[in-house]
C-alpha positions in Angstrom: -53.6 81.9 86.0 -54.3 79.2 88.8 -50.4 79.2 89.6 -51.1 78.4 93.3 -53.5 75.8 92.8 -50.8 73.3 92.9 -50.7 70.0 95.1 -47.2 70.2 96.4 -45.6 66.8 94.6 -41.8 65.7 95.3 -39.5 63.1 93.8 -37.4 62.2 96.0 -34.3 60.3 96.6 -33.4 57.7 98.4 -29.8 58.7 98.4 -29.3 61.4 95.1 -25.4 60.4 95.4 -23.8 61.7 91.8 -27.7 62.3 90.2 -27.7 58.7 89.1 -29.4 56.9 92.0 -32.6 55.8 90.8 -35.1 58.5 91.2 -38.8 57.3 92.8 -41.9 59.8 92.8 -43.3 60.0 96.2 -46.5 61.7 96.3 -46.2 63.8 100.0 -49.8 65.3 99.6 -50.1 68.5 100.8 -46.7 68.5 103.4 -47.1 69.5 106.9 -44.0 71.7 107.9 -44.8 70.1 111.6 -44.2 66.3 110.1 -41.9 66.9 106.9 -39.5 68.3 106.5 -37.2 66.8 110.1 -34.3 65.7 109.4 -31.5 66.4 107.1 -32.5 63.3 104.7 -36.0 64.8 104.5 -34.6 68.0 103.5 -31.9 66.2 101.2 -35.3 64.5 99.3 -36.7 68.5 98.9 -33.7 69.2 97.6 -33.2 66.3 94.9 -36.7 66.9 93.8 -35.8 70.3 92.6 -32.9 68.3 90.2 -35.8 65.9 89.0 -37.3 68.2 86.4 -33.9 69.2 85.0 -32.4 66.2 84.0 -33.0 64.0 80.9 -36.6 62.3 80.3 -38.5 62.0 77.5 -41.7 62.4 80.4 -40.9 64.7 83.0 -37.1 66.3 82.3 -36.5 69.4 80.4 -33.4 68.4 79.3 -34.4 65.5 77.6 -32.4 64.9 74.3 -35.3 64.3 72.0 -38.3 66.3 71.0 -39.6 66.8 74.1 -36.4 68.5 75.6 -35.2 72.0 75.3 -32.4 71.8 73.6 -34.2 69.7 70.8 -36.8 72.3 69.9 -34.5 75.5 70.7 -31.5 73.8 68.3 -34.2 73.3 65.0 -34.6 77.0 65.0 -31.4 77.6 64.2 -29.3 75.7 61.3 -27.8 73.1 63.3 -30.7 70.6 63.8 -33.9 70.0 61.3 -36.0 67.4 59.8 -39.2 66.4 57.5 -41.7 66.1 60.6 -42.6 67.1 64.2 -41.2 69.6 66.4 -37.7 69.7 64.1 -39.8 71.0 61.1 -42.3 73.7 62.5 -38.8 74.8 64.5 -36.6 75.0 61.2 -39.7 77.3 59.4 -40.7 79.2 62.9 -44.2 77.8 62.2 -46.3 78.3 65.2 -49.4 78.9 66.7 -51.1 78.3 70.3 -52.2 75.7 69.5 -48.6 74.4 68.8 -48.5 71.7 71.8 -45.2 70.5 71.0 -43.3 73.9 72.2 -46.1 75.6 74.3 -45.5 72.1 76.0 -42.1 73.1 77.8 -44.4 76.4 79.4 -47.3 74.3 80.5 -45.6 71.4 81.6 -43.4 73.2 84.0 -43.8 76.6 84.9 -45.2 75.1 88.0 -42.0 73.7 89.2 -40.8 77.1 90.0 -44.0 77.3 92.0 -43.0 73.7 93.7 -39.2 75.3 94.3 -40.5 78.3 96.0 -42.6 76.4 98.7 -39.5 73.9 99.1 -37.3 77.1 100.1 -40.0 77.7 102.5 -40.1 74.3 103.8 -36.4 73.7 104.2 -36.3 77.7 106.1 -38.8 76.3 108.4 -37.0 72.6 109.4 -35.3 71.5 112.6 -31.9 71.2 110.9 -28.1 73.0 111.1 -28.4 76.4 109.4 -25.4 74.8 106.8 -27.8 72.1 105.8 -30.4 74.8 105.3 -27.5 76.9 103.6 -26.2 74.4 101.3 -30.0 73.0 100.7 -31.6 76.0 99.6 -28.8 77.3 97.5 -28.8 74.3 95.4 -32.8 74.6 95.0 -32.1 78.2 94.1 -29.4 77.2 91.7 -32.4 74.6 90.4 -35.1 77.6 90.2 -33.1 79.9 88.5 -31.9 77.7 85.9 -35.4 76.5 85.1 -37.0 80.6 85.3 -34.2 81.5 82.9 -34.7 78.5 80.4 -38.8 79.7 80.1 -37.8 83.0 79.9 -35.7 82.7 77.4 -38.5 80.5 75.3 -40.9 82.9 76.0 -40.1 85.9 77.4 -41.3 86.3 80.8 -43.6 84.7 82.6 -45.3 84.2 85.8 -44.0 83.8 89.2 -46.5 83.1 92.4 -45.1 84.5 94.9 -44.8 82.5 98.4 -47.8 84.6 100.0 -50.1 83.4 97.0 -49.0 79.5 97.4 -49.9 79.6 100.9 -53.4 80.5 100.1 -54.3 77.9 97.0 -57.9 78.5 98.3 -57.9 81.7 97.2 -58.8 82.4 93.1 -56.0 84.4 92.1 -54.8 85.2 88.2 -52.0 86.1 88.1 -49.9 88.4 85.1 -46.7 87.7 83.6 -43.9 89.7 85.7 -42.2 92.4 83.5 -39.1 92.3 81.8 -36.9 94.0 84.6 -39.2 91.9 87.3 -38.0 88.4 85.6 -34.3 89.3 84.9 -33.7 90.5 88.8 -35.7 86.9 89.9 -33.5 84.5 88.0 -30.2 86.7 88.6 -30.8 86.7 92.3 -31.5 83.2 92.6 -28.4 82.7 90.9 -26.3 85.4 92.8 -27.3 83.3 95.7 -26.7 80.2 94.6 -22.9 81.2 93.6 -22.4 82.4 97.4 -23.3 79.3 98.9 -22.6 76.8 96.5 -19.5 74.4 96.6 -16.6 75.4 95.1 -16.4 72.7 91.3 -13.4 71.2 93.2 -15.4 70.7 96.4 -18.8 69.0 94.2 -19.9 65.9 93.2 -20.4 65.2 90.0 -23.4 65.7 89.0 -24.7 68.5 91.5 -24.2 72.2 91.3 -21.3 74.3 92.0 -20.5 77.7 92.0 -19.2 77.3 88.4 -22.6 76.3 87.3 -24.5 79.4 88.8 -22.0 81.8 87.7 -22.2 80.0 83.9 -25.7 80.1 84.2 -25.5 84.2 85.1 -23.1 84.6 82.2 -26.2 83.4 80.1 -28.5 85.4 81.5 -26.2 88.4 80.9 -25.3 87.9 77.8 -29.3 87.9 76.4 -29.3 91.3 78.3 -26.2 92.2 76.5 -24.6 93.2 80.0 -21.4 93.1 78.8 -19.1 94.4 82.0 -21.4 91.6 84.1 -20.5 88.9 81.7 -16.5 89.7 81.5 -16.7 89.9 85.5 -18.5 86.3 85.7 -16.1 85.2 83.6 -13.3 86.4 85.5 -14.8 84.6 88.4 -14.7 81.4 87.1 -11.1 81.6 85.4 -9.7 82.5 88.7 -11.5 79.7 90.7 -8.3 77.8 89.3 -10.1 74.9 88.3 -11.5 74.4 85.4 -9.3 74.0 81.8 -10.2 73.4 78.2 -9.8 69.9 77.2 -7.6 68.6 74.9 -9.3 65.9 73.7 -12.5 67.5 72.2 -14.3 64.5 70.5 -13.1 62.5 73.7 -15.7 64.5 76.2 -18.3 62.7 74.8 -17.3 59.3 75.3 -18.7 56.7 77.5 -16.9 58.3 80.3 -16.0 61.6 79.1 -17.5 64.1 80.9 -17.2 62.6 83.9 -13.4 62.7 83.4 -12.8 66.0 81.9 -12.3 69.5 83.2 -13.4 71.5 80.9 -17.3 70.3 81.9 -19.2 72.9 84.2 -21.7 70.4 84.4 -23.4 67.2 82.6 -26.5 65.1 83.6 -25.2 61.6 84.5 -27.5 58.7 82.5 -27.8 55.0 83.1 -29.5 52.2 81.5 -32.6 52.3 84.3 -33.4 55.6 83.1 -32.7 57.8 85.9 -32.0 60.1 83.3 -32.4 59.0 80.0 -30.2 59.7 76.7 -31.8 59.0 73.6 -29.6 61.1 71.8 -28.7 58.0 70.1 -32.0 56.7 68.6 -33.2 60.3 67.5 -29.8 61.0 65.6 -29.0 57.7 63.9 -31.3 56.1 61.3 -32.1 52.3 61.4 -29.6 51.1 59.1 -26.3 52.9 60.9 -23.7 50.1 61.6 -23.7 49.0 65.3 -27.2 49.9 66.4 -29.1 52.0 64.8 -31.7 54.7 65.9 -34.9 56.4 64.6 -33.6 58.5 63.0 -36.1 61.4 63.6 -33.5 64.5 63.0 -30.7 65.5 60.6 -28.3 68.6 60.5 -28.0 70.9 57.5 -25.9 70.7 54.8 -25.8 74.6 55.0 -24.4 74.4 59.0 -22.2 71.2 57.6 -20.7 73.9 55.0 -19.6 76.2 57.7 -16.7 74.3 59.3 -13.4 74.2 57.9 -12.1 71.4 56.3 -9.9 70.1 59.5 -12.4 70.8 62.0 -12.5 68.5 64.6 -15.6 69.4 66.0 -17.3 68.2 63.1 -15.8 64.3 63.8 -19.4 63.5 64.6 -21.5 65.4 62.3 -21.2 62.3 59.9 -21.4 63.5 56.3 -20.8 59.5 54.8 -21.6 56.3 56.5 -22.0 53.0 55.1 -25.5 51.4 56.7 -26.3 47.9 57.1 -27.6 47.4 53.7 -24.1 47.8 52.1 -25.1 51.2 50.5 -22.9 53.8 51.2 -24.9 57.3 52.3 -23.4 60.4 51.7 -24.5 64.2 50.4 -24.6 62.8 46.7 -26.5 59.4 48.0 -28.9 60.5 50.7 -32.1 58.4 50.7 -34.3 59.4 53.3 -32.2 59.7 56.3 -29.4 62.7 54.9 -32.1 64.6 52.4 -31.6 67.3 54.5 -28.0 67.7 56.0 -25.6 65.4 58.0 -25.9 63.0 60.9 -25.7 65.1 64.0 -24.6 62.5 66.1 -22.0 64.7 68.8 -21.2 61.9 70.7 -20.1 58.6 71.0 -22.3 55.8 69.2 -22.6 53.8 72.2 -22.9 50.6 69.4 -23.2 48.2 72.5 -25.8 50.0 74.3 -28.2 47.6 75.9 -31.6 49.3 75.2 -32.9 52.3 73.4 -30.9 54.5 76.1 -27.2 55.3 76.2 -24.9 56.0 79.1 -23.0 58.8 77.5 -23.1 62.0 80.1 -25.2 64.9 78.5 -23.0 67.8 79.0 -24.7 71.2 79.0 -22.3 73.8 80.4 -18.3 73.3 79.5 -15.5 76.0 80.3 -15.1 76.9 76.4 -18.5 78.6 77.0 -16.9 81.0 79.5 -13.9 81.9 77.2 -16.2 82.5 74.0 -18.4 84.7 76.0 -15.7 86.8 77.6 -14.1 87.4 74.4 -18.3 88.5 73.1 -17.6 90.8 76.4 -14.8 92.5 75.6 -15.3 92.7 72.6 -18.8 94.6 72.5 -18.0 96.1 76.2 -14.9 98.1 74.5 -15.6 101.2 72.9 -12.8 100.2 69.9 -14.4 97.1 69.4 -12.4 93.7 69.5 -9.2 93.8 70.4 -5.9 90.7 70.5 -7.3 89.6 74.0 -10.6 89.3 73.0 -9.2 87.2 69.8 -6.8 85.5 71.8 -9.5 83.9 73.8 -11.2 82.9 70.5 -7.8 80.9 69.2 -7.8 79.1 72.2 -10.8 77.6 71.5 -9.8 76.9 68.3 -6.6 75.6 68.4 -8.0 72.9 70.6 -10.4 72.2 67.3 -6.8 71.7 65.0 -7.4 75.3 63.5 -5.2 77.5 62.6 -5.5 81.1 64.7 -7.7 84.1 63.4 -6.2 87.2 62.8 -7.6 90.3 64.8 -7.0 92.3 61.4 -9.7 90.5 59.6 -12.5 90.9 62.2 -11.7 94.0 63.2 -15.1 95.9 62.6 -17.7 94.9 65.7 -20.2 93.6 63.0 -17.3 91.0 61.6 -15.9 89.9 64.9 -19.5 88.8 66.4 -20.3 87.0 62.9 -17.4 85.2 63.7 -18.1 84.6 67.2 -21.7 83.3 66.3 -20.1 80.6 63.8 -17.5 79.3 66.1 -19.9 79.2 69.0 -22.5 77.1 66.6 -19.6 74.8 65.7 -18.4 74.4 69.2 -21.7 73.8 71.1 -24.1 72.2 68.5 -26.6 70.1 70.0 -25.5 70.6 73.5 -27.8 73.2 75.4 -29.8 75.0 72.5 -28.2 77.9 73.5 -27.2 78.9 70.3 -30.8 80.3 69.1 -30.4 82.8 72.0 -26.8 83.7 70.5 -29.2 84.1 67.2 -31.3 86.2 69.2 -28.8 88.2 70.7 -26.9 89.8 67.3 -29.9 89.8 65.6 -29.7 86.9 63.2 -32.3 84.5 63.9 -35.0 85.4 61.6 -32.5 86.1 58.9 -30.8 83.0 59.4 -33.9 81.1 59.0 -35.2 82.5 55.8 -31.8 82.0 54.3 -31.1 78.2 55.4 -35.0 77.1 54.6 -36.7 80.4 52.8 -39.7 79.7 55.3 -42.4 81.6 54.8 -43.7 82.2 58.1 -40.9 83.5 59.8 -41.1 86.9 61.1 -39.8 89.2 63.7 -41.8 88.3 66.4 -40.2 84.6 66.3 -37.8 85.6 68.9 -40.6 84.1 71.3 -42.8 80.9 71.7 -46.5 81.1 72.3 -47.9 80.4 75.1 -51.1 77.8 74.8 -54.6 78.9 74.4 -55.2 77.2 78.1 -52.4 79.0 80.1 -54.1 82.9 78.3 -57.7 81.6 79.6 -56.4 80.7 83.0 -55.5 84.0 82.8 -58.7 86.2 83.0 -56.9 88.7 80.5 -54.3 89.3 82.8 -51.5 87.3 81.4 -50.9 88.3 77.6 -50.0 86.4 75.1 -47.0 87.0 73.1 -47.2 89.6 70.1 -47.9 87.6 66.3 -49.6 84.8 68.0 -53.3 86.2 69.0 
């Protein structure tokens, strides 16, 4: 693979402030450590660059909030998202191939911003600046690297890193293989080790950036996929005892127009604005056109089996909107669906945002909240202790549920290892539904993603080997035969 043919390209800043200063793409050519990076404001322009592929845009961001985002294409795998077309469809039925652009896409499109990281590390090691501006610099590009190595990883498995001696030498012709399993875990968790020494403290970080609590959340993640249970309970831990952050008792209310950016509870959110810094179109994919207000495309629906799931006084289902009444006058409901609730419920998740200038909204996409650390610590124990799931492990579960109006669980009733992480994987699907996608790697984890799929949409095509994506036909030939495609997709 041509990994180190790359022409080293950086979107800078011209002040990043809280992520929501306009972004511009300044094409640096090939940089010259000699001329660029000097100063701290050069550096602080390496830096932001490493944010630019990991916020929301339908172009250029992973975390875009429509079909060509992450959390789009991972969440129709699973029961929460799905729909009669594109991306949502193939997802829902595990129906791919190579030649499947619309998810080898997230591979192709940036497996070479790790590459671009990597020589930004070097860059800022090598400029005339403070060693804490190189400090603080290069953890938060590590913080950025890591997060985007896990994300393709956990797509599709793992993949290649060019290491710095082969991006130094783009001259030279030089395939390269996909790292090994043990190889790609101990890359993204150092990164992230790294990043959670010299990051800010949450309390100490503007909104917006990375802090500690987002590298450690983002370790918990990674731990949890290798089922490194006494590693996830410590992270945990970690966080907890940073004092900071708290579950918030208003859940509905985190995704309002200012939510996140008022609430605790977040680890981090990507800030959006109307100019399309980052973009949410959350808005347009969820709602169809005749939704009082303003209406949307209406390009993905919910289930009707994930909809069954929640109990009845459930507020985290507020926004999963089972009736509305659209602009025609004709109410909409499970019993009435015309084309836009065939399939399942409006996942809206956040606020409509009715008076929303253009196709955009301004509502924060939150990715990481401090719920997530308390579900996964109670997974820890739970599968980390040798009788199984014990009160503190449920106790951490009722906490999460109380703030949803529920009534606690009883550790009597889950008290078999099998029950308890059923449970777990319904009340993290109701609790983080269209958020990160992370819940197909919760799937993934307890074995219940090809299952799950056959029962919700009896697809044919699903089979074992779905717990990966393939990679392109183009990525395999740049590969000489040295980078191998996933099994069930040759």
């Amino acid at each position: 693979m041509k990994t180190h043919k790359i022409i080293i390209l950086l979107v800078a800043a011209l002040t990043f402030g809280s992520c929501e200063t306009e972004l511009e793409l300044v094409d640096y050519g090939e940089i010259n450590p000699s001329i660029f990076p000097k100063s701290a404001a050069d550096v602080q322009a390496m830096v932001d660059a490493s944010y630019y592929p990991l916020r929301a845009s339908w172009w250029d961001g992973i975390n875009s909030p429509s079909e060509r985002g992450i959390m789009f294409a991972n969440a129709s795998t699973t029961e929460v998202l799905t729909g009669d077309f594109g991306v949502q469809l193939n997802a829902s039925l595990l129906h791919f191939t190579p030649a499947s652009s619309e998810i080898t896409f997230f591979y192709d499109w940036y497996y070479n911003k790790i590459s671009r990281m990597t020589t930004t590390i070097d860059y800022i090691q090598q400029a005339d600046v403070s060693e804490e501006i190189k400090t603080k610099a290069i953890a938060e590009v590590r913080c950025a690297r890591g997060m985007l190595a896990y994300y393709l990883y956990d797509m599709y498995g793992p993949i290649v890193i060019a290491p710095l001696e082969v991006l130094k030498n783009p001259l030279k012709e030089e395939p390269l293989p996909r790292l090994s399993h043990d190889e790609m875990v101990n890359f993204i968790e150092a990164d992230l080790k790294a990043a959670a020494e010299d990051l800010p403290h949450p309390a100490e970080t503007e909104y917006g950036r990375f802090s500690k609590g987002l590298a450690k959340m983002l370790a918990i993640r990674l731990n949890l996929k290798e089922k490194r249970w006494d590693e996830v309970n410590k992270l945990a831990d970690e966080i907890i005892t940073m004092g900071y952050y708290e579950l918030d008792s208003d859940y509905v209310g985190m995704w309002d127009l200012d939510g996140a950016r008022n609430s605790q509870e977040v680890i981090w959110a990507i800030p959006n604005n109307y100019e399309g810094t980052s973009e949410n179109q959350w808005q347009m994919m969820a709602l169809p056109s005749n939704f009082p207000g303003r209406g949307g495309w209406g390009t993905v629906q919910s289930t009707w089996w994930f909809y069954d799931t929640f109990e009845e006084n459930d507020v985290r289902k507020t926004n999963l909107i089972a009736e509305y009444t659209g602009t025609d006058g004709i109410t909409y409901n499970r019993s009435n669906p015309g084309n836009n609730m065939n399939l399942g419920p409006l996942p809206l998740k956040m606020d409509a945002d009715a008076a929303r200038t253009t196709a955009l909204s301004t509502v924060d996409l939150i990715q990481y909240r401090y719920a997530d650390v308390l579900l996964s610590k109670a997974e820890a124990i739970a599968n980390h202790n040798a009788s199984g799931p014990n009160e503190e492990a449920m106790d951490l579960v009722n906490r999460v549920r109380r703030r949803a109006g529920l009534e606690d669980l009883e550790l009597a009733d889950y008290s078999s290892l099998s029950d308890f992480n059923d449970m777990i994987l319904t009340e993290r699907s109701h609790e983080f539904w269209c958020e990160n996608g992370q819940y197909r790697a919760d799937l993934i984890r307890h074995d219940k993603l090809i299952s799950r799929v056959i029962e919700v949409t009896q697809s044919p095509y699903a089979t074992e080997t779905d717990t990966v994506f393939p990679f392109s036909r183009e990525r395999i030939s740049e590969g000489k035969g040295v980078f191998i495609q996933n099994p069930g997709y040759n």
